[in-house]
N, C-alpha and C positions, 0 to 999 in steps of 0.2 A: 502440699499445704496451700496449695491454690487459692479454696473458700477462704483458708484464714485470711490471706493475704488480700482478699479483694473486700473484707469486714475490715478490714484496721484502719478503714479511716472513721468506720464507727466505733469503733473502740476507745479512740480519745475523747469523744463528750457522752461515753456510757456511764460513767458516774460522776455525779454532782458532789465539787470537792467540796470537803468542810468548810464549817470554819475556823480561820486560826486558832483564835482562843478556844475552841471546842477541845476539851479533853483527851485524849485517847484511846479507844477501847482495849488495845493489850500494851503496856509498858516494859520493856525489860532492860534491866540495869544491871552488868557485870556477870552477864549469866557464864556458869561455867560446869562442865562435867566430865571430869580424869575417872576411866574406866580402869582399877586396879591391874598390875601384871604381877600374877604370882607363880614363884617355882619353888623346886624342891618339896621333899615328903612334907614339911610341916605347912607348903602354902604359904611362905611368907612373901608379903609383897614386897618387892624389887623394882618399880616403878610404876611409870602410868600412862594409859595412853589421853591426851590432851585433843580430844574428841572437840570441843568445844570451851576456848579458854577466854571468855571476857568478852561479852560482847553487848552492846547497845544496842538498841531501834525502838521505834515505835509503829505500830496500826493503826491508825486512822477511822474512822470509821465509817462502812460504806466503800472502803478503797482497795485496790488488791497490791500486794507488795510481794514482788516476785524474788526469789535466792537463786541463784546460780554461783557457777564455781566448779570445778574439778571435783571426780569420785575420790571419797575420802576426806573430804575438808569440814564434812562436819554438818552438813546441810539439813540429813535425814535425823540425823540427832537434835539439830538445833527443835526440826516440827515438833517430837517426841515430847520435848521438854517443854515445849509451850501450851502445848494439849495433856502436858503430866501423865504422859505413860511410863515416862522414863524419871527420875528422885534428882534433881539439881546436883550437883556437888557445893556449888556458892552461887551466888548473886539472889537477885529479888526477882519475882514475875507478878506483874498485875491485871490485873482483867477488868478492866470496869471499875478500878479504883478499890478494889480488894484484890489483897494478899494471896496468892494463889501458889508462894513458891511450895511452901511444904507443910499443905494439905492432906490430910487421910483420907481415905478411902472414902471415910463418911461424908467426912468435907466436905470433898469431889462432887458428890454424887446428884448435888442440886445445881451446882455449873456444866456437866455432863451433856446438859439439853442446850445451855449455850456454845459450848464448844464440840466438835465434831472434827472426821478425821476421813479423807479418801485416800484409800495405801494405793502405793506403786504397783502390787501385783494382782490384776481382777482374777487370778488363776487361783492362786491360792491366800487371799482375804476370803474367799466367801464356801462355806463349808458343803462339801460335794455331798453330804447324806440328807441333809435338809433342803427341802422346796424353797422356791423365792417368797414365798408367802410365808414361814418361817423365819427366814434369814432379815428381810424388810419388817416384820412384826416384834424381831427382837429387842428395841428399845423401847416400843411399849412396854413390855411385861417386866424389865430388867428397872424401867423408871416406876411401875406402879402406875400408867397411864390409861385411860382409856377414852380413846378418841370419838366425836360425836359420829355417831349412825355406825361406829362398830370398827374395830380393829381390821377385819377385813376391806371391808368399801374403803378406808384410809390408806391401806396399802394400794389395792389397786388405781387409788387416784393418784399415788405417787408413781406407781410405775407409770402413770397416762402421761404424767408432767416431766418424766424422764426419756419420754417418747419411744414407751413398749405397749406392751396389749394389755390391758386388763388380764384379761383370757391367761396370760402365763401365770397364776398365781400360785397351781399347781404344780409347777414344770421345774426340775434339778439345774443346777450348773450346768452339768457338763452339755443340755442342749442347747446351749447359747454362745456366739461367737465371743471372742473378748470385750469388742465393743460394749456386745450388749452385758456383756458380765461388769463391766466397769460403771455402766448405767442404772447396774444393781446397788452397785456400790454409793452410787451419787445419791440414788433413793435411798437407801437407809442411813448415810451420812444427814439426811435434807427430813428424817422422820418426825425428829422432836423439836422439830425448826430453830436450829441453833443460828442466832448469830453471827459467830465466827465459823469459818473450816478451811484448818489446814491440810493444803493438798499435797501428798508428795509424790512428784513424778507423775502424774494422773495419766498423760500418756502415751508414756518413755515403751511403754509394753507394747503399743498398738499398732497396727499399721500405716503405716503413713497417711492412706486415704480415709483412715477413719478418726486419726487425729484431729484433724480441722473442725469434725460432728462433733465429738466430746465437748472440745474448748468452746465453743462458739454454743453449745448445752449451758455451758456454765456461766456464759456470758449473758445470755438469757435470765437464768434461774436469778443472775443476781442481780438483776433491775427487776424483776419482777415480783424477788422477795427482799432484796436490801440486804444482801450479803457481805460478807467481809470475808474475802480473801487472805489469804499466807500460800503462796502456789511456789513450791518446789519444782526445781528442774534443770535440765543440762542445754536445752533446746533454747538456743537465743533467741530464735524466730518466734517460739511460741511464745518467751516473756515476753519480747516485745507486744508481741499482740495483744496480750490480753491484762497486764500490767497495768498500774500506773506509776510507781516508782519500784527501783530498783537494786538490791542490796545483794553484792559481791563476794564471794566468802570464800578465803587464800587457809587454809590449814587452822582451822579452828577460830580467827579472827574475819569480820569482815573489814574489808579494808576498803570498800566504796560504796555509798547509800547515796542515791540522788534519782530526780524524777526521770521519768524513760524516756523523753525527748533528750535531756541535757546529756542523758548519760550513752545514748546512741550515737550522737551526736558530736560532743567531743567529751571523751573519757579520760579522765585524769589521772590514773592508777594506772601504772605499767602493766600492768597484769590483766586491767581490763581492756586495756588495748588491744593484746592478744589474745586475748577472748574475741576481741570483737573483731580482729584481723581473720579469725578462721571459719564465720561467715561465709557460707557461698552466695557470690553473687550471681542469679538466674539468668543472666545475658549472655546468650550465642556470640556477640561480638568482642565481648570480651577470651574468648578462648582462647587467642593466642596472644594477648596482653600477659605484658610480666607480671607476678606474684605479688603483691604487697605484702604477704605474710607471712607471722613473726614466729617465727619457729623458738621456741623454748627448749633453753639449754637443760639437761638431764632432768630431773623424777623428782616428781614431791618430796619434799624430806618426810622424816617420818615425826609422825607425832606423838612418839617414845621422847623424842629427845629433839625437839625445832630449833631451831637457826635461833640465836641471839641476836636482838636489837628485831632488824624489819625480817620477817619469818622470808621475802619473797626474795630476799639481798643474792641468795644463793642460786637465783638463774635470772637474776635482772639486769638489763643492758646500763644502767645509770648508776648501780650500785658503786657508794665511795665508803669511807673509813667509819663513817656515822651510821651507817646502815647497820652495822654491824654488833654495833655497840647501844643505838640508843635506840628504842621503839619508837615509831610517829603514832603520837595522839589520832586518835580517828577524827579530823577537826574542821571547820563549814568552810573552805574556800571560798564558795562561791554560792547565791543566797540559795537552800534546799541541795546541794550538794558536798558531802562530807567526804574527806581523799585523809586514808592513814598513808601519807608519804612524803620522804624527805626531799623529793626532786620531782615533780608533780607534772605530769603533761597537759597540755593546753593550759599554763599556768608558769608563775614566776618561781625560780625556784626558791626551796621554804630554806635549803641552807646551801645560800650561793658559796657563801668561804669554804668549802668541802669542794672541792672540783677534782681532785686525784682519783679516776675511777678502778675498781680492784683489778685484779687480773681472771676473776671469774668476770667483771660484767666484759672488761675484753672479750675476752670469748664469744660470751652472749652478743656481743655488737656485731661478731663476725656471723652471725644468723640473722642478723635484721636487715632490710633493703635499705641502701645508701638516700634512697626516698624518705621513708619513714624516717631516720635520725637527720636529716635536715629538715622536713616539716615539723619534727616535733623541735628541733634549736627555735627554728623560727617563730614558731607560733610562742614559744615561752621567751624569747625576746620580745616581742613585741606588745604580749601581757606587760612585762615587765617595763616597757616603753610608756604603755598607756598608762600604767601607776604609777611611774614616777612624776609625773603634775601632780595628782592628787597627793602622793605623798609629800611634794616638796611645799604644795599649799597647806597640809595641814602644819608640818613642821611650822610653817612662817606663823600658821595662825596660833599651834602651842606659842612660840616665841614672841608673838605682841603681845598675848596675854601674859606672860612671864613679866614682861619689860613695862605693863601697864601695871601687875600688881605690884611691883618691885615701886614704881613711883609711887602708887598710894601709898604704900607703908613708908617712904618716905617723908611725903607730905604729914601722912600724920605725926611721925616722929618731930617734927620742928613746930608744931601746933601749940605746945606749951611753953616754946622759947618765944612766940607773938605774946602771949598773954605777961 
C-alpha cells in the first residue's frame, strides 16, 4: 500500500466539506434488521439474528464515510439496507429528504440511478456468460435509458474513465485479472451516474499491489464527478486513506462515529482502541520494540442473543456493573465525535461513581500493556482536570444567576408594601 500511503496527504483536502446547515443526502434513524431463526417441521420462528439493531448516522454530501469493525457486526448488511436490496425490519432511511425505508420495487426504480452498489466479490458479481459490453450496458436497458451517441460509445467511454481499453467491449470475465474485473464493476456502478455508492469491501479481494490502483481510482472518480461515498471495510489503512469521517460497528450497533483525524488520533471507544492497536506500524526500528497491543479477550458474542446493557462489556478492560445493565447512548463528547460508552478513553469518565471493574474486564486487563492502562488513566485525568474550571465556572455562573433572580423576585414582592 505504498501509492496509498504516499496520496494521503492528498486525500484530506480531496473533498470540499459542506456546509453545516446543508442537509444531508442519506439520513438514517434507528435502522434495524433481525433475520428470522426458524426450526422444526412447522418452521416456527424461535428467535433472531440482530444483524443490525439501531443505528444512527448521517452522509454528507460530497463526503466519504467509511465502517469498519469485525466480520459479523453487521457492516455488509448495514450497505444492503441503505441501497434497499435488503427490507428494513424498523427504523427510517432517507435519501435526499424522501422516504426510502419501504419503497417497492416500483418505488425504487427512479432512485436506482441515484444510488449504486460496488460488491466485495469482482469474481462472482459480474456474470461469466456475458461480454463486458453487456454486463456495463445493463442499467441502461433495465432503466429504459438511452445515452447520447449510443449505448455502446457510453460503455466504452466508461471503461476509458475506469482505465481499460475501449477495445475490451467484446471480451468475457474470465479474461481479466481481478483488478480489472473490479474496474468493471466501478464502471457499471458509475453507468447512470448515481450520486451516492455504497462500496463494500472494494478491495478486501485484491491484491495488495493492486489495492492502492482501485482506491486511489476512486478517489479520482469522485472529485471529478462529485460522488458520495459509504465505503465498507476491515483495512484500517485503506479508511484512513481515503475517508473523511469514520463510523465503528461492535455487533450490530455503532458505537463510535467521528472525523478520521480525531478518530486516529485519539479514540475514545475501547474497542476502537483495539482496532487501532492492531495496525502495523511499517518501521524496521521498531522490530524489536515491545508490543502495544490490545489483545481481546474471547469471540464476538453472538447476535442470537448479545450481551445486555454495553454489547462490548464482555471482553472490555474497563467494563463495571453498569456496563452490564444499562446501554450508553451513542452521544457527542466531543464536537463531531460520538462514543456509545460508559468509561470513554481520552476522556473523563461518563460514570465516575461505578469504579468496581468485573472480573471478565480483570482478565481482559491482564492482556493489555501496563503502558496502555496508564496512558489511558492519564489522559482521562487530565481531561477530567481540564473540565473541572469550566465546570466549576459554570456552576458559579448557574448560582449568581440563581441568587440574582431570587433577589428580583424579592424586590418585587415588597413593591406593594412602598405604595
Amino acid at each position: 500500500m505504498s501509492e496509498t500511503e504516499t496520496r494521503a496527504g492528498t486525500s484530506a483536502a480531496r473533498t470540499e466539506k459542506p456546509a453545516a446547515d446543508e442537509k444531508p443526502l442519506l439520513k438514517v434513524e434507528g435502522l434495524v434488521k433481525h433475520f428470522p431463526v426458524k426450526k422444526g417441521l412447522l418452521q416456527r420462528q424461535v428467535g433472531a439474528v440482530k444483524a443490525v439493531d439501531g443505528i444512527d448516522f448521517e452522509v454528507r454530501r460530497g463526503e466519504t464515510l467509511g465502517v469498519v469493525g469485525e466480520s459479523g457486526c453487521g457492516k455488509s448488511t448495514m450497505g444492503r439496507l441503505i441501497t434497499r436490496l435488503l427490507e428494513p425490519s424498523g427504523g427510517k432511511i432517507e435519501f435526499d429528504g424522501t422516504d426510502i425505508t419501504h419503497l417497492g420495487t416500483s418505488g425504487m426504480r427512479p432512485l436506482r440511478r441515484d444510488v449504486q452498489m460496488i460488491f466485495q466479490d469482482p469474481y462472482g458479481s459480474l456474470n461469466p456468460r456475458h461480454t463486458i459490453g453487456t454486463i456495463v450496458s445493463a442499467p441502461f436497458r433495465l432503466q429504459g435509458v438511452e445515452p447520447e451517441g449510443g449505448v455502446k460509445k457510453e460503455v466504452q467511454r466508461l471503461l476509458e474513465l475506469v482505465g481499460l481499453s475501449p477495445e475490451h467491449y467484446n471480451r468475457y470475465p474470465h479474461e481479466f485479472s481481478g483488478g480489472q474485473r473490479q474496474r468493471i464493476g466501478i464502471a457499471r456502478a458509475l453507468a447512470l451516474k448515481p450520486r451516492m455508492v455504497v462500496a463494500d469491501e472494494p478491495v478486501s479481494a485484491l491484491d495488495v499491489s493492486i489495492q492502492a490502483q482501485v482506491v486511489n481510482l476512486m478517489d479520482d472518480l469522485q472529485d471529478e464527478l462529485g460522488l458520495t461515498y459509504v465505503i465498507i471495510a476491515h483495512d484500517l489503512s485503506v479508511v484512513r486513506h481515503v475517508s473523511d469521517r469514520v463510523a465503528v460497528m461492535y455487533l450490530g450497533k455503532i458505537v463510535e462515529l467521528a472525523d478520521r483525524d480525531a478518530l486516529y488520533t485519539s479514540p475514545m471507544h475501547p474497542y476502537t482502541k483495539a482496532l487501532m492497536s492492531a495496525v502495523p506500524i511499517p518501521d524496521p526500528k521498531r522490530r524489536t520494540a515491545k508490543s502495544e497491543r490490545i489483545l481481546l479477550r474471547g469471540d464476538v458474542p453472538s447476535p442470537i442473543a448479545p450481551p445486555s446493557g454495553c454489547r462490548f462489556h464482555t471482553r472490555c478492560w474497563k467494563a463495571t456493573q453498569i456496563c452490564t445493565t444499562t446501554e450508553p447512548p451513542l452521544a457527542e463528547l466531543r464536537p463531531g465525535q460520538r462514543v456509545a460508552c460508559h468509561h470513554p478513553e481520552n476522556f473523563e469518565d461518563q460514570q465516575p461513581q461505578d469504579t468496581v471493574l468485573l472480573s471478565v474486564a480483570k482478565e481482559a486487563a491482564a492482556l493489555v500493556a501496563d503502558e496502555v492502562l496508564a496512558e489511558s488513566a492519564q489522559t482521562s485525568a487530565a481531561v477530567a482536570a481540564e473540565r473541572e474550571p469550566e465546570a466549576s465556572g459554570e456552576a458559579a455562573e448557574t448560582e449568581a444567576e440563581a441568587s440574582a433572580e431570587e433577589v428580583t423576585k424579592k424586590s418585587a414582592s415588597k413593591e406593594p408594601e412602598g405604595k
